[in-house]
N, C-alpha and C positions, 0 to 999 in steps of 0.2 A: 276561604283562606287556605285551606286545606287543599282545593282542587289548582291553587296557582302557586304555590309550594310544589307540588308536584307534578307540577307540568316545569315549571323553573329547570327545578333538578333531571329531568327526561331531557330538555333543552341541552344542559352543558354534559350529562352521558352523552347526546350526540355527537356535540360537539367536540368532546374528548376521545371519540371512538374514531369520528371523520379525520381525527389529526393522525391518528394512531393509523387506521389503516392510510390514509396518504404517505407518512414516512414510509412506511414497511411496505408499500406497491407502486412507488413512482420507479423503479429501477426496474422491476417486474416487468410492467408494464412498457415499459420502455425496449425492454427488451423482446419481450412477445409482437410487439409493432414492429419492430425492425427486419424482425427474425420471420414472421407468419404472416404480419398483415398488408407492410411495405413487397412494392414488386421488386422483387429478388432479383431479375436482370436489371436492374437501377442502383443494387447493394452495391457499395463499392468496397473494393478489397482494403488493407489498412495502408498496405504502399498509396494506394490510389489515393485515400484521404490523407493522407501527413506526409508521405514524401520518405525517402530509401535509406534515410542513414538515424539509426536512435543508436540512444547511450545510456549505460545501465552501470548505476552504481553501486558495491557490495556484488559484483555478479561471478567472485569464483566457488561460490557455493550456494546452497540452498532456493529461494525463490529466486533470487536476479540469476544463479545459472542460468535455470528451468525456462525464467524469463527471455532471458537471450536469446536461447537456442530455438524457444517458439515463434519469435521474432522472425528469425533466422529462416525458419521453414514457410514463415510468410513470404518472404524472399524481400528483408531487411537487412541491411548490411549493420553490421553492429560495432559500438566501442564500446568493450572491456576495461572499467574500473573498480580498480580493488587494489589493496595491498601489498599481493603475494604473487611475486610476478611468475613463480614457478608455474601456479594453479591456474594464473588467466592464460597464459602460453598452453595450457593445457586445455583448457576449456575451449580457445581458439580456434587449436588444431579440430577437435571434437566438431567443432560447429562449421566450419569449412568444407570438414570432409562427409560433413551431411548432407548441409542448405547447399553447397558452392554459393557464397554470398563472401562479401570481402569483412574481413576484421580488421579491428585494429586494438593495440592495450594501453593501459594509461596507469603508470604504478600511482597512486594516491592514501596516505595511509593518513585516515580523516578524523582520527583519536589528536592529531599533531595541533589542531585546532587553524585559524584563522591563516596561519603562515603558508600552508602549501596552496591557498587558491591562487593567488599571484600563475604561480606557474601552472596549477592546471587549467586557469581559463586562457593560458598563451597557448597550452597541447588543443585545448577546445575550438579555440578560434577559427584554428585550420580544418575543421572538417563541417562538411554540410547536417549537421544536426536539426533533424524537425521533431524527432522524437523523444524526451530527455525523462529519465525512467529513477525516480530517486529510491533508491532500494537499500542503504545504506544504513545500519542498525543495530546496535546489541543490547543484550540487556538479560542478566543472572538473578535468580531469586534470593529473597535473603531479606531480613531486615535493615533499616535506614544506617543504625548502628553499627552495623558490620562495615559500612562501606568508609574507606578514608578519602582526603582528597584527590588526591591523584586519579582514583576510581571514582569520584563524581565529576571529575572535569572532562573524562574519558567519555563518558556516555552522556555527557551534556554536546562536545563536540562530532560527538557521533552522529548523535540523535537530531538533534535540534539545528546545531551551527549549522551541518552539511545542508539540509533541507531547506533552512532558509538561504543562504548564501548561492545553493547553487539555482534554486526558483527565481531565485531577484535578480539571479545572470541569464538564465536560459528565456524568461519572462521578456529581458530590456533587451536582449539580442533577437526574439523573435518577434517582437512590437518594430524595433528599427529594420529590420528586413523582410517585414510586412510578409512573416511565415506563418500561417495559418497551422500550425502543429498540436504537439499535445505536451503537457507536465503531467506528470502520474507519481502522485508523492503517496509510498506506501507506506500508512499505517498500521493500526491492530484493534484490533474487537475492545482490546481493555480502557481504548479513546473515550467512551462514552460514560465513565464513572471511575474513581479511584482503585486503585489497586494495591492493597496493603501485600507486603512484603517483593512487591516488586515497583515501588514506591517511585522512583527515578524515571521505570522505564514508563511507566504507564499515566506517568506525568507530561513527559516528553511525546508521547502522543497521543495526550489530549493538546498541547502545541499544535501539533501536527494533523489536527483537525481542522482546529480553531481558522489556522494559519490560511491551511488550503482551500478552505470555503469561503473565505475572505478574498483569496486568490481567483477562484471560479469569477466572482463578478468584477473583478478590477484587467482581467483579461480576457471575459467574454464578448468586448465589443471588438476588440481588437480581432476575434476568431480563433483564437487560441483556448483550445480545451483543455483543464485542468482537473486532473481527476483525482480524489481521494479514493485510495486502493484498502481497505482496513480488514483483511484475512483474522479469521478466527485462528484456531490450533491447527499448524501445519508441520508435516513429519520434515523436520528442518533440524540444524545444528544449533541453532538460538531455544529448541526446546530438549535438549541431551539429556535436561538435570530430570528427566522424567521417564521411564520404560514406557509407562501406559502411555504418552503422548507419543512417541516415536515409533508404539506397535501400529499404529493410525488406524483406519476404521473409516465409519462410513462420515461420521463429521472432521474426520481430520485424514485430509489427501497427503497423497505423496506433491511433493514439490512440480512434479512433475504436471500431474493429473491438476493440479490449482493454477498452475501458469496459462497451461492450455485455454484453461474456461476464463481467466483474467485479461489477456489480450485478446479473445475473444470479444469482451465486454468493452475493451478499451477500443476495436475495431467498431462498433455498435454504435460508439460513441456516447457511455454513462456516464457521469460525472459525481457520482458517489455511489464506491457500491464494497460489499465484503469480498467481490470475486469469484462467489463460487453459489452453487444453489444452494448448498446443504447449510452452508451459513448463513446464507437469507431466510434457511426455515430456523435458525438456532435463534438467530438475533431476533426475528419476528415473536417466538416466544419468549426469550428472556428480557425484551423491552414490553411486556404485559407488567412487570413488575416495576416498583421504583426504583432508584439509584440506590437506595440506602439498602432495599432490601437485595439486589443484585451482589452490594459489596459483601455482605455476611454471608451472600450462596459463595462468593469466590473464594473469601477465606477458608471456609472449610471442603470447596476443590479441591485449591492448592493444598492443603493438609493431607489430602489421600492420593494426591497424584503425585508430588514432590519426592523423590526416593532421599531416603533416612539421610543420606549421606550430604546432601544439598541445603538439609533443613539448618 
């Protein structure tokens, strides 16, 4: 009795170890074949697999710059969407006078909710898009309590509308014109368990998990790759409320340095991944634990990262 008790229990350790390392090594692995094992004059460039023109939302700062501009140096022609038409006109010129590749901008200010896509998918229409880069996001620390409505409708529209509204268009525009492209909806590390004190955001991308991996199989016959983008701590403007997060270090790159290794992967052709190696070692360790016990490591993160003034 004794020796089928534990054999049972040997049984499901395997079995819970086999699941464990397949999450934490199909991306890996995926990419060691592409990269070492596949014959390298057969790699295709990323122009060559999805075609010259993507579009990147959220891109006059932080990763969709970064994003952009790497694009760019692929020799991707890119649209510019955001906000702040001073900073994309600026970002523009930047990236023209690098890549020589063509731009173009798209003011879209995506807190407005439901009303502005009308007109951004008429500016969309017009332009040969095979690449459509959802990067569009915020999200401040703080308790649930702190926040009034206006500030929850802001980062529900942000977060959530945009990602789905603009998947459900780039998705039925590139199923009808039989575009073999890619969706790249970026995420966050905090996707995979709750996130106390930053409640909103990190609710909003487990959404944005959920959503995307639902998406992967509903437009992988069609050929169209949909990739969940989910970055750990990156030295970005959505993490200010913090010195020790914005000194960066070896798990948390410069916007720059994470962009590079992200399109990268999205060239590879992954379809879930954190972007970056040093976060495939973070995540590989801190998914050893449970969800429960992950959320009480992050409260008392946030506690010693958070500067005084934020809390």
């Amino acid at each position: 009795m004794v020796c089928c008790v534990s054999g049972f229990l040997t049984l499901i350790g395997l079995y819970a170890l086999g699941c464990y390392l397949y999450e934490q090594l199909r991306t890996p692995f995926r990419l060691l074949k592409v990269r070492w094992i596949d014959d390298s004059h057969k790699r295709q460039s990323l122009k060559e697999r999805f075609g010259s023109w993507a579009a990147i939302t959220g891109s006059s700062d932080g990763i969709g710059k970064e994003y952009a501009k790497e694009l760019a140096r692929q020799g991707i022609n890119v649209v510019l969407i955001a906000r702040n038409e001073e900073k994309l006109q600026k970002v523009a010129k930047e990236i023209e006078n690098e890549s020589k590749v063509e731009t173009k901008i798209i003011i879209a200010d995506f807190a407005k909710g439901i009303e502005i896509y009308d007109q951004l998918e008429m500016e969309l229409d017009q332009l040969p898009i095979s690449i459509f880069v959802n990067n569009v996001g915020m999200g401040l620390p703080g308790p649930v309590f702190k926040w009034n409505r206006e500030d929850t409708s802001v980062i529900l529209n942000t977060n959530v509308v945009a990602v789905s509204e603009l998947s459900r268009y780039f998705f039925h525009r590139m199923k009808v014109a039989k575009i073999k492209g890619a969706i790249v909806n970026v995420s966050s590390g905090v996707e995979k368990q709750p996130a106390p004190f930053a409640s909103f955001y990190g609710a909003s991308k487990a959404y944005t998990r959920s959503f995307t991996v639902a998406l992967q199989f509903e437009a992988a016959k069609f050929g169209i790759l949909v990739q969940l983008l989910s970055p750990n701590f990156v030295v970005t403007k959505i993490n200010s409320y913090s010195k020790r997060i914005m000194s960066g270090g070896l798990f948390i790159p410069s916007a720059e340095e994470y962009a590079r290794s992200a399109v990268n992967q999205l060239r590879d052709g992954v379809d879930e991944t954190p972007g970056y190696i040093w976060h495939h070692v973070q995540n590989a360790v801190s998914e050893m634990f449970t969800w429960r016990v992950r959320v009480v490591a992050a409260v008392k993160l946030f506690a010693n990262i958070v500067d005084a003034k934020d809390k």
